[in-house]
N, C-alpha and C positions, 0 to 999 in steps of 0.2 A: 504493500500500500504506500509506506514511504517512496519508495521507488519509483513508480509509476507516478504519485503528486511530483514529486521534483523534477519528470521527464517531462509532463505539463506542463508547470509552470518555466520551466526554462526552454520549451517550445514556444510558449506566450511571448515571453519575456523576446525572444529573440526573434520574432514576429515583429512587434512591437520597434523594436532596435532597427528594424528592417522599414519600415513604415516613417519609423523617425527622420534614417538618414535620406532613404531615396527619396527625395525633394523633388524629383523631374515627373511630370507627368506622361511623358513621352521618352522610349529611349530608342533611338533608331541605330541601325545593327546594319551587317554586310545579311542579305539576305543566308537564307539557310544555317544560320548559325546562333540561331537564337537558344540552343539547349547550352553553347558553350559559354555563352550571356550569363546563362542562368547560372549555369553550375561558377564562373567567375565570381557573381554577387553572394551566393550562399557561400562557396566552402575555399574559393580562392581560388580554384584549382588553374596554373598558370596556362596563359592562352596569349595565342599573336594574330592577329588578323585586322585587316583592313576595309574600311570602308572605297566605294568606286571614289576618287579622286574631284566627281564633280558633286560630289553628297550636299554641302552645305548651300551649293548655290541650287541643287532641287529642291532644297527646304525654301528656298526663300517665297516658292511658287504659295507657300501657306504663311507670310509676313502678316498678316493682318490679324491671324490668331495668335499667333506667335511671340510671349512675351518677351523671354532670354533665351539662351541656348549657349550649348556651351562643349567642344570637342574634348574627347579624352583619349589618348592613346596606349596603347596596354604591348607590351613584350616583357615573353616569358625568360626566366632566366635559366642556366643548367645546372645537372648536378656533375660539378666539375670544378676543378683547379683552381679556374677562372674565377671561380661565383662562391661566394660564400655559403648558397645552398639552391636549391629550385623554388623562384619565388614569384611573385606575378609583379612587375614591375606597371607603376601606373604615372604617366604623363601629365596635369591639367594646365589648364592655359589660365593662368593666373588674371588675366584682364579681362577674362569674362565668367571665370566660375560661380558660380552660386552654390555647389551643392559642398563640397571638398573641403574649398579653402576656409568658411566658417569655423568647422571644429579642427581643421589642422590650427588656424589660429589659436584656439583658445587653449592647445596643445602644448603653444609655442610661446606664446603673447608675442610672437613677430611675424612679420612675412617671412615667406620658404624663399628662401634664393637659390640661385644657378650652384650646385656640385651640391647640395643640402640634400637631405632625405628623410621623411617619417615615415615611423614601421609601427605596424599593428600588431597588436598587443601580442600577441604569439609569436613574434621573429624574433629571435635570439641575439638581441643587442638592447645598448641601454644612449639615454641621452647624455654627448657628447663624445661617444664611440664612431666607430668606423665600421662600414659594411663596405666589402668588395665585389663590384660587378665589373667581369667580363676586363678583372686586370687591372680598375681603375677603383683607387676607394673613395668611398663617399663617405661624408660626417653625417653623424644619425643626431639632426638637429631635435627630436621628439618622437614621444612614441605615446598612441592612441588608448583609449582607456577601452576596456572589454565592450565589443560591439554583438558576437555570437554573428556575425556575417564573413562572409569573404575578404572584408577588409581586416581581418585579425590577423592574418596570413597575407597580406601584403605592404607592397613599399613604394612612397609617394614621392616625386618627385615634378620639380616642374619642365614644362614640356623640351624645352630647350636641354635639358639634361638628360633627359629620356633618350632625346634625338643623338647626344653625344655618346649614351650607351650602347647607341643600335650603332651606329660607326664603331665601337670598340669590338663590338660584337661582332662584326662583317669578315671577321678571320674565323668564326665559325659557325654564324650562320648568316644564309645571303637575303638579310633581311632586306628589302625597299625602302625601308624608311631610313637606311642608311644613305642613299642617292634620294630620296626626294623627303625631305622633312616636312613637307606640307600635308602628307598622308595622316590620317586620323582613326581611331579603331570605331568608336562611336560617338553620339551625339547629343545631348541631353538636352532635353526641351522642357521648358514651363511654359503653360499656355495662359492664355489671358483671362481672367476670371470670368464667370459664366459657359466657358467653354465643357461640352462633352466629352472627354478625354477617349473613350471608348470609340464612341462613334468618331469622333475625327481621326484614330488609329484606323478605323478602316476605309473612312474617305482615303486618308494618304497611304493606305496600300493597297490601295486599287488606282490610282495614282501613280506612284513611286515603286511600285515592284517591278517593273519591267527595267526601271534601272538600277536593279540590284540593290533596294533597297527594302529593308525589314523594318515595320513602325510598332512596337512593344508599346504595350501601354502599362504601364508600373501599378495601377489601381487592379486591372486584373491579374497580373502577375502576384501580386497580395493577396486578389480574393483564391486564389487557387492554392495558394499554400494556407489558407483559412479554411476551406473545404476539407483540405488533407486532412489539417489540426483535428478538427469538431469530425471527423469521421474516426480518427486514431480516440479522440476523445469517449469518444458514446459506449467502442470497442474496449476500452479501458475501466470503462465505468460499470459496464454489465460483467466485464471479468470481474471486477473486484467485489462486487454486490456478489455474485458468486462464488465466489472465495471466502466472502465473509459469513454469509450464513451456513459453507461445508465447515469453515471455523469451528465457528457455534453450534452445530451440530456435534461435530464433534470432540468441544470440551467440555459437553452437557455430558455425550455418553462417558468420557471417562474419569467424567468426576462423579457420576452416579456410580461406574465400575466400582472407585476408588472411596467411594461413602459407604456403600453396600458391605464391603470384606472389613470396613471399622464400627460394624454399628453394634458389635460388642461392646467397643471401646466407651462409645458415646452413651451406652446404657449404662455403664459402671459411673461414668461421670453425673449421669442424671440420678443414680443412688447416692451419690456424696451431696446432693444440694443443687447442681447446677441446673436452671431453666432452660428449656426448650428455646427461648429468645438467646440467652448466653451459648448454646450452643453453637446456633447457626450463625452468633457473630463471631465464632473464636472460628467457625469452618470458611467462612466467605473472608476473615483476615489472611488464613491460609493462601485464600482462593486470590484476595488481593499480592500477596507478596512474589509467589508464583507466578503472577501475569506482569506483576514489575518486572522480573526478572525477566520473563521471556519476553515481553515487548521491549527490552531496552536490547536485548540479545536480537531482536530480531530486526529492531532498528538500525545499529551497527552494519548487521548482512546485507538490511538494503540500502544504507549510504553506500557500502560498496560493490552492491550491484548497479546502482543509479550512475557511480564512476566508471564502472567500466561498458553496462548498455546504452546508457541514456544516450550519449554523442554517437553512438554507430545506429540506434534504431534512427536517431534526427538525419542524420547523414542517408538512410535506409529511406526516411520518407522525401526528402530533399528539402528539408525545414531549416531554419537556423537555429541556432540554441546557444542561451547567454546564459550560465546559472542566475538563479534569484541571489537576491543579499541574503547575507547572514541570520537576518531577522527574522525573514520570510522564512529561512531552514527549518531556523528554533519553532518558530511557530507550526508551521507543517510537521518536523516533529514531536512538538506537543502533544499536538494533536491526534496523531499516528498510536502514542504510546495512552491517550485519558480512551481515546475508543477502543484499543484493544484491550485495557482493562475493565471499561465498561461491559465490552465483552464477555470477561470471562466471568464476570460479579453476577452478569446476570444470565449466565449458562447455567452456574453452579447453584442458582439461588435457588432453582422448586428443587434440586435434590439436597442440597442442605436442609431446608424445612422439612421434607419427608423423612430425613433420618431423627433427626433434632424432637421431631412430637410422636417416632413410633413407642410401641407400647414397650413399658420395661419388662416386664413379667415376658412377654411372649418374646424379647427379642435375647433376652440371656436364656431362657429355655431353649429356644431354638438353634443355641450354641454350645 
């Protein structure tokens, strides 16, 4: 139960992270590559590809909806000598971004300048270090606070520096944007308020597909990983409701088992003075300590099943996943351990009462 809350909530959580940064309502792609779009923004996974070379000036055909826009260029790097490791390098053009540059600032409290680099929170460097690409090192001006997207797994830089990497790079791989630096991977658009985001992605791909071009719309790219969510959700929820009443099923039987073979015991005790109510409190304190134990034992098991499923099932549905805070843990574990004891309090309770008021006479006879 813990396990599965934590995989939720840091499926939310990383939804949500998702929703926050992608600020473009539009992101326009080299057609047919829009799975490798995806899989960039979720898990980073390095990619190189180019938009046709006349992209930005087919966008203009749509100026009137159109409120900013903004190229981004993306080369992957290797795993090799060269590189400090396989990482998705990312380009933005500094004079027109909107989406990047805001929390790289607030990263930095400066502008990024030429040979600079910020790396997301999973790249193995710290601020005021060095990362080497393709031969050449770069200063790790900042590094990004946990986002649970693909940006965790990647490193920024501005476009001009990008372009210098792919020339450093041309001794082994025969990128294009090392001979033409005006090439772009994608586009980012905000459109002008009032606008349909949906419906205008498929005005302009029916439009703009014939020139190689692919028009994403970031709100349904959301709602789809939301459908995933609330389907993995519902899936989650009917297993554990099932689980918990095989539970309680079965720590009713074996605490009737386990009342049953002491109701000797409990007849001797009710011969010395003690009530049938003092009974069934000294059997359900039992019943309490027992389920402390086993709910804090079982809590443990699933912190570490939540560490080592939870990122493979997210990665399994193609979700993001940020963990919750700390607070939110304790709380979910709270929570986890007051119901599983509630649980067992109230499994054990009609066979406590049954042992606690049977008959003395007939139940020491009977042994």
């Amino acid at each position: 139960m813990f396990a599965g809350s934590v995989a939720f909530f840091a499926m939310s959580d990383g939804m949500k992270s998702v929703s926050d940064r992608l600020g473009a309502d539009l992101i326009v792609v080299p057609m047919d590559y829009t799975a490798k779009v995806e899989n960039l923004l979720l898990t980073g996974a390095p990619s190189t590809f180019f938009l046709p070379k006349d992209a930005e000036e087919q966008l203009k055909r749509f100026s009137d909806v159109i409120e900013a826009s903004t190229p981004q260029v993306f080369l992957a790097t290797l795993s090799a000598s060269c590189c400090a490791s396989p990482l998705q390098l990312m380009g933005i053009d500094s004079k027109t971004d909107f989406l990047i540059k805001p929390w790289l600032v607030s990263s930095t409290s400066r502008e990024l300048e030429d040979g600079q680099i910020i790396v997301g929170n999973n790249v193995n460097a710290e601020t005021g270090g060095t990362l080497k690409f393709f031969n050449r090192p770069y200063t790790v001006a900042g590094k990004l606070a946990k986002t649970g997207m693909g940006f965790d797994d990647s490193v920024f830089m501005t476009r001009n520096t990008l372009c210098q990497a792919a020339v450093d790079a041309s001794f082994l791989l025969n990128s294009p944007l090392a001979k033409d630096k005006s090439l772009v991977s994608a586009v980012m658009v905000r459109l002008k308020p009032g606008q349909d985001a949906a419906d205008l992605a498929m005005d302009m791909n029916r439009a703009l597909n014939r020139g190689g071009l692919y028009i994403m719309c970031s709100h349904s790219f959301i709602n789809g990983m939301s459908v995933t969510l609330r389907g993995a959700a519902k899936f989650a929820l009917w297993g554990g409701a099932i689980l918990w009443l095989l539970a309680a099923c079965v720590i009713s039987l074996l605490f009737s088992v386990s009342l049953n073979e002491r109701r000797s015991e409990m007849a001797m005790l009710r011969t010395v003075g003690a009530s049938s109510s003092q009974l069934t409190c000294m059997i359900l304190d039992e019943v309490l300590i027992l389920c402390l134990e086993g709910a804090v034992l079982g809590l443990l098991l699933g912190a570490f099943a939540a560490t080592l499923s939870a990122p493979r099932a997210a990665e399994a549905l193609k979700l993001p996943f940020l963990l919750p805070q700390l607070s939110v843990l304790l709380l979910i574990a709270g929570a986890t351990v007051l119901l599983s004891v509630l649980t067992g309090l109230l499994a054990a309770y009609r066979a406590a009462r049954r042992v606690s008021k049977a008959d003395i006479y007939s139940t020491l006879r009977g042994n």
